[in-house]
N, C-alpha and C positions, 0 to 999 in steps of 0.2 A: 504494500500500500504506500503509495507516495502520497506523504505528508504535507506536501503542498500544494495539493490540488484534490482538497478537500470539497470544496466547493460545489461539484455535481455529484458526488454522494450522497446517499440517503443514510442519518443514522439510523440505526435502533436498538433501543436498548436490552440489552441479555436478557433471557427469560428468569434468571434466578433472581434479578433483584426485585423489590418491593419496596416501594416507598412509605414510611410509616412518619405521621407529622412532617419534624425537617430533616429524619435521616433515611440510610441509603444503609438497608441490608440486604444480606446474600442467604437465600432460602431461608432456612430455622436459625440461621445464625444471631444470638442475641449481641452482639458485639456489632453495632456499624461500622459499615463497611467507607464511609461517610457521610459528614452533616452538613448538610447545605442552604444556601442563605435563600432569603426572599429570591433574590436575580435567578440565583443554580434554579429554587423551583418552576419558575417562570420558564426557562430553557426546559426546563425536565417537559412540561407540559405539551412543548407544540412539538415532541419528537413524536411522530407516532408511525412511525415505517416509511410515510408516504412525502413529505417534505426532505428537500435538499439542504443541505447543511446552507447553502447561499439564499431561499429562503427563511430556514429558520431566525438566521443572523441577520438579515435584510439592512446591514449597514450595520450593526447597535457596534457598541465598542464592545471586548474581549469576548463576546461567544462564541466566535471560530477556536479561540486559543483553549476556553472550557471546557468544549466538545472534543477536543486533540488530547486536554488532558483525561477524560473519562475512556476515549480510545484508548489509550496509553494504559490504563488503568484498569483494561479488557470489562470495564462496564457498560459498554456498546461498540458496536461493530456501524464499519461503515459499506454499506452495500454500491460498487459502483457502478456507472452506467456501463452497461452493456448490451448490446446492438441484439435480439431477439429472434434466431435464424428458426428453419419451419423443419430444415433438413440440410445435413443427414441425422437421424433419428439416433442418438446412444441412449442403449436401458444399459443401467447398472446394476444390478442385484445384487441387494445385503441383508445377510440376515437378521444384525443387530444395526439401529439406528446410530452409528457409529463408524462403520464395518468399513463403508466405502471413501469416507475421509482420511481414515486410518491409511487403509491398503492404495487409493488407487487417490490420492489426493490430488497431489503434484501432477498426473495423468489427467486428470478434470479440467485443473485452473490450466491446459494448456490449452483445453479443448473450448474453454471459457468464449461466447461470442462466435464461437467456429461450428458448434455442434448444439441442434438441439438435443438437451441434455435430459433424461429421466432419472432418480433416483430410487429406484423400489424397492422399499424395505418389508421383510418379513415377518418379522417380530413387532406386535406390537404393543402387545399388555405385557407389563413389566413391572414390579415394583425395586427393581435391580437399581440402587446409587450408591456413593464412596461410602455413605453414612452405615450403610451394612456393618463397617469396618471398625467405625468407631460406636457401633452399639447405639444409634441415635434411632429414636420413632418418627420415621420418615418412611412409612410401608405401605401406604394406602396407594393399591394401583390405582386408579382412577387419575389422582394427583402427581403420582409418580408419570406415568403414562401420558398424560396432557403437557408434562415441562417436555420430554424427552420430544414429541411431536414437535413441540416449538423449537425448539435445539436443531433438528433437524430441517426444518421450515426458512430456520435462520440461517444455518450452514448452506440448502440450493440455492438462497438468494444470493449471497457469498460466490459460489461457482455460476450462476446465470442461469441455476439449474431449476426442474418443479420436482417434488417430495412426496411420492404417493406410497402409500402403506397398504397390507395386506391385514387380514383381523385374525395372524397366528400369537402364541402366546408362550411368552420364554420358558424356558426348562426349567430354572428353580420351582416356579410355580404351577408347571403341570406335573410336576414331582410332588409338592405339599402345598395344598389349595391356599391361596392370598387370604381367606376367612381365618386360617386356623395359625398366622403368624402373630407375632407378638415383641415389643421389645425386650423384655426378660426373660424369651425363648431364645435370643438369638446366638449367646454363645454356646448354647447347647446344640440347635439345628445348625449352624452355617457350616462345620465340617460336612456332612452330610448333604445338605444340599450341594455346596460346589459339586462334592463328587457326584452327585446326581448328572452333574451334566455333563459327567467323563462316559457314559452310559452309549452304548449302539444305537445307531437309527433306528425304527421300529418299522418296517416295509408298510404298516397300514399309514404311516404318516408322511411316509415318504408318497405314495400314494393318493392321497387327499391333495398336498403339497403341490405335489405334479399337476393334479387337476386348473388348482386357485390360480397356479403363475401360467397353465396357461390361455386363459380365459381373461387373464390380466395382461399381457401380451401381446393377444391377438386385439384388441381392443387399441394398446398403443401403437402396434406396426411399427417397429423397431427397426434399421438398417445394419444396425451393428450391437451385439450383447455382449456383455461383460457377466460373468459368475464368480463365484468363488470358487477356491480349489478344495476349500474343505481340511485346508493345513490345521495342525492342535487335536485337542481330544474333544472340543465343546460336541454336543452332539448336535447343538442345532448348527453350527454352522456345515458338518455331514449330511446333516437331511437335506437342508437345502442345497449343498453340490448336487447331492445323487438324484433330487425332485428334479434340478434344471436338468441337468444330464437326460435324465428319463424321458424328459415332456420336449427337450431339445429332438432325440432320436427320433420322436413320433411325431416330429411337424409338419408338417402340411403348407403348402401355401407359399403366403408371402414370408409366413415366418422360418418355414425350412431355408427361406434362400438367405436370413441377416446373417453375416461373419459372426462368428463366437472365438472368445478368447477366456480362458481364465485367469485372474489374478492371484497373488497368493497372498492369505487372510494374516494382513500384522497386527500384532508383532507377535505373533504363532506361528512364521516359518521355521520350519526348521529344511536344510538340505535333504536330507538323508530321504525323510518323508517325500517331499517333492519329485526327488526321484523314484522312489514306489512309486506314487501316483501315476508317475510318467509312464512306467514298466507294465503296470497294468492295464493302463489303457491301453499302449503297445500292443498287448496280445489280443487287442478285441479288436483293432486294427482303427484304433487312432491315436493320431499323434498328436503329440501336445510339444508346440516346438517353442523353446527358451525365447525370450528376449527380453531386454534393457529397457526406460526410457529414461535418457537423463532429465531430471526434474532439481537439478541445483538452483536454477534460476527463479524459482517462484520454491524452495522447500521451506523457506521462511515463512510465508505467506500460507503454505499447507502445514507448519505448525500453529498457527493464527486460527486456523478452519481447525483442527482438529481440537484446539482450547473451548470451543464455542460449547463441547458435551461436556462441560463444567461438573453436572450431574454424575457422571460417571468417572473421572479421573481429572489430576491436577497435571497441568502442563509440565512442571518439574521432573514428575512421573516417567510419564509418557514420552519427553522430548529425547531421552536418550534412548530408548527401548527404539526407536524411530529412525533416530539418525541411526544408528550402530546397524538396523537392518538395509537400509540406505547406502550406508557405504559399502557393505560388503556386496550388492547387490551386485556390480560392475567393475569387477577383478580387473579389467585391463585397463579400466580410467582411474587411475590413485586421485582420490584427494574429491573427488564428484560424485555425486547424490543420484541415485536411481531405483526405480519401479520395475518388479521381475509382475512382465505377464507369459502366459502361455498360448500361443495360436495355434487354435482346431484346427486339424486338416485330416482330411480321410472321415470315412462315416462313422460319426459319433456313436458308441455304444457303450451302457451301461455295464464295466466289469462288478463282481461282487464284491459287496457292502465290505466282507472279509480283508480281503486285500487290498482295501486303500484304509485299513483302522491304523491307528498309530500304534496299538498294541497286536499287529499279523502274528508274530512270534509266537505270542502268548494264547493268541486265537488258535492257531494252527493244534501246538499241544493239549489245550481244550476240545477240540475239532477231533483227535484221534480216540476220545472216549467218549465225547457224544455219537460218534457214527453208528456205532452198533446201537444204540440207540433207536436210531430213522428205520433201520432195516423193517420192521414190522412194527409199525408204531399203536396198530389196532388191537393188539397180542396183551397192552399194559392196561392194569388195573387202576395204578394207584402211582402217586410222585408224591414225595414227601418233600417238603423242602423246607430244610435247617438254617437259620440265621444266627451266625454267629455272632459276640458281643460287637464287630468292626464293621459287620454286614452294611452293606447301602442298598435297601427293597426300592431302590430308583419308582418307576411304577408298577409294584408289583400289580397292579388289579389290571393294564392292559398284557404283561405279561404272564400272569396265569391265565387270560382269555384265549393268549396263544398258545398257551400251551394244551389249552383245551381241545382247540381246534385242529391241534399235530395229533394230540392222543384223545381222541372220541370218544374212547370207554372207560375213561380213567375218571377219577377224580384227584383233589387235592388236597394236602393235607398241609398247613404254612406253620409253623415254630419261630415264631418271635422269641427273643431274649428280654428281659426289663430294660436294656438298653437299648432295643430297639424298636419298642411296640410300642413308642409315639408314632413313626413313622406306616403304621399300620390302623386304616377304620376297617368298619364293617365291610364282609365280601359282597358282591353285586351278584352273587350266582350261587345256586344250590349247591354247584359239586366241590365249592371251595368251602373248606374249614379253616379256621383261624383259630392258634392256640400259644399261651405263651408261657414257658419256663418257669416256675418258680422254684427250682433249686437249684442253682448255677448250674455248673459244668456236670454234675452227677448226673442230671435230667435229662441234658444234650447228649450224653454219650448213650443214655438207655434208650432215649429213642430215636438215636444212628442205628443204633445196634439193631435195635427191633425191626427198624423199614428195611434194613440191610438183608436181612433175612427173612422178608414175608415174601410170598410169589409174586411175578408179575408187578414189581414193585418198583419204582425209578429214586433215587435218593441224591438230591441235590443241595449240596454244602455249600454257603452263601460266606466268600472271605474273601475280604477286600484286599489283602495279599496274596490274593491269586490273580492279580492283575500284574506282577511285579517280575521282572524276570530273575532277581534275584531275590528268592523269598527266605533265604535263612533254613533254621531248623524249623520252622512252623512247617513251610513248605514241604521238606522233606515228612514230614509226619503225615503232611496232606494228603501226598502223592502216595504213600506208605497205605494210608485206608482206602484210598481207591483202589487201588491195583488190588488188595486182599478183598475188599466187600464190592459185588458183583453188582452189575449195575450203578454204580454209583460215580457222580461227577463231582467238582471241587470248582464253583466257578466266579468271578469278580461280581457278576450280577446275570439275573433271570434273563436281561438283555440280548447280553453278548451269547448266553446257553441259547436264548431261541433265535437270532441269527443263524448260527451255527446249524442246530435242527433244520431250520426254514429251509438254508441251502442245499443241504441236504436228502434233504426229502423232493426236493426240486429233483436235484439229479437223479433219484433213484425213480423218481416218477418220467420225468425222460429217458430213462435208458432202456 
């Protein structure tokens, strides 16, 4: 932003502050953030998005210098004019209202005035802010969920962009309902929920997902799409790779003919990952081929736009996580700032959900004791599934649904511990039972032991150290009861097990 040519800019002010009498706070902050006189409210009054910094000031003395120091002071942003083209059409798609300022900022502000711009987000009920961290009551989606809109609202106006949303709903909270949070619950639940969102896509979401975007898509008639790649463990930013991917392969029209590219989702690249991704598409016979863009010249400006989600992280935060992915981005420019995307080429096709998870590894070893499993899944009575004290029941009620529907004649049998049958209401179906522990570990082992040795029986052991590739002695004791008690799996969560099944059972029904 150049500071001296203020004057065709539109301010407006951040959505966190609130003016109370004559001071100037930042969300629930009781500390002003500052106080200002008769003139400041006067100015405060006539910003309202739509006036030009050169009308607001219409001559007065020190208003332009005010307005530079509140810029200055990231308590308004100044939106500047830019010229309003019809086409070529870019959609960007992110799953978090954030995602795409993050990952493909610097990529946008080039495209700023050059491209009409879409930004469509996925996510949009949330009670997700920094305040999680320090324990503050600031949880009510509704209000959560209304700043983060205007956040982003403010940030397309910023890129020359428009801001539209889909009506999905983040992980923590389809994991444990926005009713039953609380601020004297939260250092109890937040371990639990994060991990909640380290958890596998669930193909009926991937599925819905697929539908919304592309029904949202064909509506915009896009020339060029941007996706994520799905880099990290979040799961939604997974569902939504594998939704576009899906609903990309099946399109029709004008939309099969837009360019697709992927981004990779920062600051959760990692290499290693990216190149799986790559390998697997590979063998479905698309390529996903490297490139750069330098973005030195405006990366200042895209850490300005990425400040704007106040809500969710402090710039301090975030500016090094940012740069650091930035410069490594373009090995052969030392010292220059860049953006890794990936261009489609070759017919887009969905590989399995498996081999693009950040934990394959782990999956795969899990994979060779649920197989016998799939082989005749109509043969099982009964699955019992043990929750040990680290257990994460991520959604346990849409994953015992699937597991209902892998094994038909079963029912289900769920073992909560007292450490974790918060995370557990009432079952939504006859063949699930709900029961929990009351004498630690003596109870747990009598009733392994028991389903371990009933006919017809599936016994699944819920440890969150079976996600880990190096799990210790635990591990070894893990792997130690499986391999002796027949039928029985050891897995991070009910998720990643009925992935696993789902695939499974796919192949055995095609072969």
């Amino acid at each position: 932003m150049d500071l001296n040519r203020f004057d065709p800019c539109v301010p407006c002010v951040r959505p966190h502050y609130r003016v109370q009498e004559n001071q100037l706070f930042f969300l629930i902050s009781r500390r002003p953030a500052s106080v200002l006189s008769e003139k400041d409210l006067g100015i405060f009054r006539k910003i309202d998005g739509i006036k030009t910094v050169a009308e607001i000031a219409q001559g007065e003395m020190g208003v332009i210098e005010r307005l530079r120091e509140w810029f200055e002071a990231d308590i308004l942003e100044m939106i500047p004019p830019t010229e309003r083209v019809s086409a070529p059409h870019l959609v960007v798609i992110e799953p978090h209202m954030d995602d795409a300022a993050l990952s493909v900022g610097g990529r946008l502000l080039h495209r700023r005035g050059r491209n009409r711009i879409t930004i469509l987000s996925v996510v949009k009920y949330s009670n997700f802010t920094s305040y999680w961290d320090l324990k503050r009551d600031y949880l009510n989606v509704d209000t959560v969920t209304a700043l983060r809109l205007r956040e982003s609202e403010l940030a397309a106006r910023l890129l020359g962009a428009e801001h539209r949303c889909l009506d999905w709903t983040d992980a923590p909270i389809r994991f444990f309902p926005a009713g039953r949070w609380s601020v004297e619950d939260l250092k109890r639940i937040l371990p639990t929920v994060y991990a909640s969102t380290e958890i596998s896509p669930d193909s009926k979401d991937v599925a819905i997902l697929k539908e919304k975007l592309r029904g949202e898509l064909e509506r915009l008639a896009p020339d060029e799409i941007w996706i994520p790649m799905g880099l990290g463990s979040h799961v939604d930013h997974r569902t939504v790779r594998s939704a576009c991917v899906s609903m990309l392969a099946e399109a029709r029209g004008r939309l099969a003919k837009a360019s697709v590219s992927m981004y990779e989702d920062l600051p959760y690249n990692r290499e290693s990952l990216a190149l799986q991704i790559q390998k697997a598409f590979a063998t479905h016979g698309t390529r996903l081929l490297r490139s750069t863009e330098d973005v030195t010249d405006v990366f200042d400006e895209k850490l300005r736009l990425i400040s704007v989600f106040a809500s969710q992280f402090k710039r301090s935060f975030m500016e090094p996580l940012i740069r650091e992915c930035a410069g490594r981005a373009d090995q052969t420019a030392q010292g220059r700032l860049a953006e890794v995307y990936y261009r489609v080429e070759g017919r887009l096709a969905q590989p399995g959900e498996s081999s693009l998870a950040p934990n394959r590894d782990v999956l795969e070893a899990l994979r060779r004791r649920a197989r016998p499993l799939s082989k005749k899944p109509k043969e099982h009575r009964r699955i019992v599934v043990l929750a040990t004290p680290s257990a994460n029941l991520g959604r346990w009620r849409t994953d015992c649904d699937r597991l209902l529907e892998m094994f038909p004649n079963s029912g289900i049998r769920l073992y909560s511990s007292r450490m974790t049958d918060w995370q557990v209401a009432a079952p939504s179906h006859e063949r699930i039972k709900v029961a929990v522990f009351h004498n630690g570990i003596a109870g747990w082992i009598r009733e392994m032991l028991k389903a371990a040795f009933q006919a017809r029986t599936v016994v699944v052991i819920l440890w969150w150290g079976a996600g880990r590739k190096n799990r210790g002695w635990k591990g070894s004791v893990s792997d130690g009861v499986a391999f002796f008690l027949r039928k029985t799996v050891v897995a991070q969560s009910l998720g990643d097990l009925c992935l696993l099944l789902e695939e499974e059972i796919r192949k055995n029904d095609a072969a």
